[in-house]
C-alpha positions in Angstrom: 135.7 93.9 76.4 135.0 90.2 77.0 137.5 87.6 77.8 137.4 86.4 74.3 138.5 90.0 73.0 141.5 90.5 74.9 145.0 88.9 73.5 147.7 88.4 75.6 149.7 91.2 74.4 146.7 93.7 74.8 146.3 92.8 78.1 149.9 93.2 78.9 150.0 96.9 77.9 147.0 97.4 80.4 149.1 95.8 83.4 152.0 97.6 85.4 153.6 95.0 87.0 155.9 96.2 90.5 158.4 95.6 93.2 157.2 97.8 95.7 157.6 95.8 99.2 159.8 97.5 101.9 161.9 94.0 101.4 162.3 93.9 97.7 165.8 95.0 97.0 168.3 94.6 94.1 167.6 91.2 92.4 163.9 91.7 93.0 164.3 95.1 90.9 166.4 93.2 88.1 164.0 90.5 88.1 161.4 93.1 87.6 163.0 94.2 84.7 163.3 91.2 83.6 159.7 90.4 83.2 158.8 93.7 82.1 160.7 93.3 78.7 159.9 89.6 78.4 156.0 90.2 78.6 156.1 94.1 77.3 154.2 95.4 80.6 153.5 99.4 80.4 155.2 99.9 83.0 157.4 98.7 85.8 157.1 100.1 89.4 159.9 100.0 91.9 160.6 101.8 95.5 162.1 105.6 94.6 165.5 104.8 96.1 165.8 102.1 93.4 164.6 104.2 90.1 168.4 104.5 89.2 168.5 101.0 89.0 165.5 100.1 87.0 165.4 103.2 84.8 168.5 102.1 83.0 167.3 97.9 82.7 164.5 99.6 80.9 166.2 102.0 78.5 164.7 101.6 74.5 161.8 99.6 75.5 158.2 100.1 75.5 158.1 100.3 79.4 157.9 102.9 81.8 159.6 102.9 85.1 157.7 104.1 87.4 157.5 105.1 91.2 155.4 106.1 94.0 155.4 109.5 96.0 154.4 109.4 99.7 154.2 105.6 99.5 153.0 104.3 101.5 150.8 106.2 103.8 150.2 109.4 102.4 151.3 110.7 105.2 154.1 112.4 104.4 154.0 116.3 104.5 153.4 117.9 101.3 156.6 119.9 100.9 158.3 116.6 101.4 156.0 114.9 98.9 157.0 117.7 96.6 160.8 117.3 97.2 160.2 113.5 96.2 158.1 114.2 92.8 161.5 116.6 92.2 163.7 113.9 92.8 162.1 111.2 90.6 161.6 113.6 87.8 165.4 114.4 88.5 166.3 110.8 88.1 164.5 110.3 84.6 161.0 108.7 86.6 158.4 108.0 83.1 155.3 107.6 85.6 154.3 108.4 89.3 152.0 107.4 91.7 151.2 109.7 94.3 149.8 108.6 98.0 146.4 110.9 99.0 146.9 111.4 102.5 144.1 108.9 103.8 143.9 110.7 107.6 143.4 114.2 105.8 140.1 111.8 103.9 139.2 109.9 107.2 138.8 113.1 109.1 136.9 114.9 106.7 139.7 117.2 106.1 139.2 117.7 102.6 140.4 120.7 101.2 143.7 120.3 102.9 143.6 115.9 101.0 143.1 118.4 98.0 145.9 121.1 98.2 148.3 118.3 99.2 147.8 116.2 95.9 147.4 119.7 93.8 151.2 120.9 95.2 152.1 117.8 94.1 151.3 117.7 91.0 151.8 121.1 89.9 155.6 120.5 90.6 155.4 117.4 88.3 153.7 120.2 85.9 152.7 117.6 83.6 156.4 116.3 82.8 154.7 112.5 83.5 152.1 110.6 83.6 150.3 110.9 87.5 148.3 108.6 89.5 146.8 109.3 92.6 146.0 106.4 94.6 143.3 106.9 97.2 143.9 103.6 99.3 140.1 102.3 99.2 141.0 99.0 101.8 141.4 101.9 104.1 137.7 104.1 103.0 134.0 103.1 103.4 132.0 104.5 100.8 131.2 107.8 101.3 135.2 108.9 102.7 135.9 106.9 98.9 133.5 109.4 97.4 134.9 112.5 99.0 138.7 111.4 98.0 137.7 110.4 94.4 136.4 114.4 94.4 139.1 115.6 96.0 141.6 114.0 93.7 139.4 115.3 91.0 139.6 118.8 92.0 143.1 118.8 92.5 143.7 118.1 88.9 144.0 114.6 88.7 143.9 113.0 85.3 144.0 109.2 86.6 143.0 107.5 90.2 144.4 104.5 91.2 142.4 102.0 93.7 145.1 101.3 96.3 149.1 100.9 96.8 148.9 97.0 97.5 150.0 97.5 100.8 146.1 97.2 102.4 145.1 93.3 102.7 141.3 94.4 101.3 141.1 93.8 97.5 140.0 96.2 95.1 136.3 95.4 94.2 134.5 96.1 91.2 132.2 98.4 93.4 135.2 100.7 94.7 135.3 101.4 90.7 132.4 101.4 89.9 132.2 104.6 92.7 135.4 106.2 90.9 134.1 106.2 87.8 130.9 107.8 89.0 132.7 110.7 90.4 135.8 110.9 88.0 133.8 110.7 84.7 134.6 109.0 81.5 137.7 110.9 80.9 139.9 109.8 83.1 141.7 107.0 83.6 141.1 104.7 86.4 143.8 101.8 87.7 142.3 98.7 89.4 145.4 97.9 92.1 145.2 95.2 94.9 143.7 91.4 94.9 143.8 90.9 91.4 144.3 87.1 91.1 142.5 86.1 88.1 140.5 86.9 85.0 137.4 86.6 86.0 138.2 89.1 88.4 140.0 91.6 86.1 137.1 91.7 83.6 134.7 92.6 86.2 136.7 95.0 87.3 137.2 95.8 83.7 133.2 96.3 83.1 133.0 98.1 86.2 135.0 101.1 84.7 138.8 100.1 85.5 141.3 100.7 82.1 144.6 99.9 83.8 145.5 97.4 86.2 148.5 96.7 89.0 149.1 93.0 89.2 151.5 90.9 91.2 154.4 90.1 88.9 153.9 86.4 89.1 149.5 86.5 88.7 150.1 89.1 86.0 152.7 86.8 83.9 150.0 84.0 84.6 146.9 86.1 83.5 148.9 87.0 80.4 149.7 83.8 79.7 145.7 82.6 80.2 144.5 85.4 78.0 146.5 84.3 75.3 145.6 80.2 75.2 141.6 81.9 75.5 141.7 84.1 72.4 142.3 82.6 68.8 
């Protein structure tokens, strides 16, 4: 899909938007909210301790709330990290994103990356859409490849590039080595850097379909796709 093909409003249904910083707190999730209705966004990401806030601001629209499971290290032992998927689902979460544990990947400990995610989302039992985000700033090439697989054989039905916690932007090349190993089934979300959209469209060619944008860039890029279609 070229720049010339995508509308404003198309774009926006391919963007989650998020307040996901250990400082945002209660006006940063209303504001969230706030430009997830205005700009119809798929979905709206906030912290798990403020879900009960957002999930209600979002009630009868077209946007998910969403939050993140073992964010955001990974690190977090899996019974916790199953305890936490609980919880959201318990407090009406509409999509998750779930932290690989990047150490298990770094260390080559891959079965254990794998049975950690798999726990995970066999207690979400397919109640909601999943992520797994396999933190590439934090992966050379090969340790992306063996977490791409090992989110794979856990089950996973869409990867996400990174939690936007990791200074290194997403590249089209850390997609482009997803999509290898994932396969043309399953969805892939481009997450980190994303600032304009030249950028998003190469990561777009490269094999992204979804994309997690800065709330302010992704109101912008909106905006620009909208004044560059007819």
């Amino acid at each position: 899909m070229s720049p010339v093909e995508i509308t404003g409003p198309a774009l926006a249904r391919m963007i989650d938007i998020s307040a996901v910083q250990a400082q945002h707190g209660r006006v940063d999730v209303e504001e969230l909210a706030g430009h997830a209705l205005a700009g119809d966004f798929v979905a709206a990401h906030v912290l798990p301790s403020w879900l009960p806030v957002l999930r209600p601001l979002l009630d009868g629209s077209n946007t998910n709330a969403g939050s993140p499971v073992g964010f955001p290290s990974g690190g977090s032992a899996t019974p916790v990290k199953v305890t936490e998927a609980r919880w959201l689902l318990d407090a009406g979460v509409q999509e998750m994103d779930v932290v690989m544990n990047v150490g298990l990947v770094r260390s080559g400990e891959l079965a254990a990356a794998t049975r950690d995610v798999a726990a995970v989302l066999e207690a979400i039992d397919g109640r909601v859409p999943v992520k797994v985000i396999l933190e590439v700033g934090l992966l050379d090439e090969s340790q992306l490849r063996d977490a791409a697989r090992a989110a794979v054989d856990a089950g996973a039905a869409s990867l996400k590039t990174g939690t936007g916690w990791q200074p290194r932007p997403t590249t089209p090349e850390h997609v482009r080595v997803i999509r290898e190993i994932a396969g043309a089934d399953r969805e892939i979300k481009a997450s980190g850097g994303i600032r304009s959209l030249a950028q998003l469209h190469a990561l777009l060619d490269a094999g992204a379909t979804r994309f997690g944008i800065n709330t302010a860039y992704a109101v912008r890029l909106v905006g620009q796709a909208g004044e560059a279609t007819p």
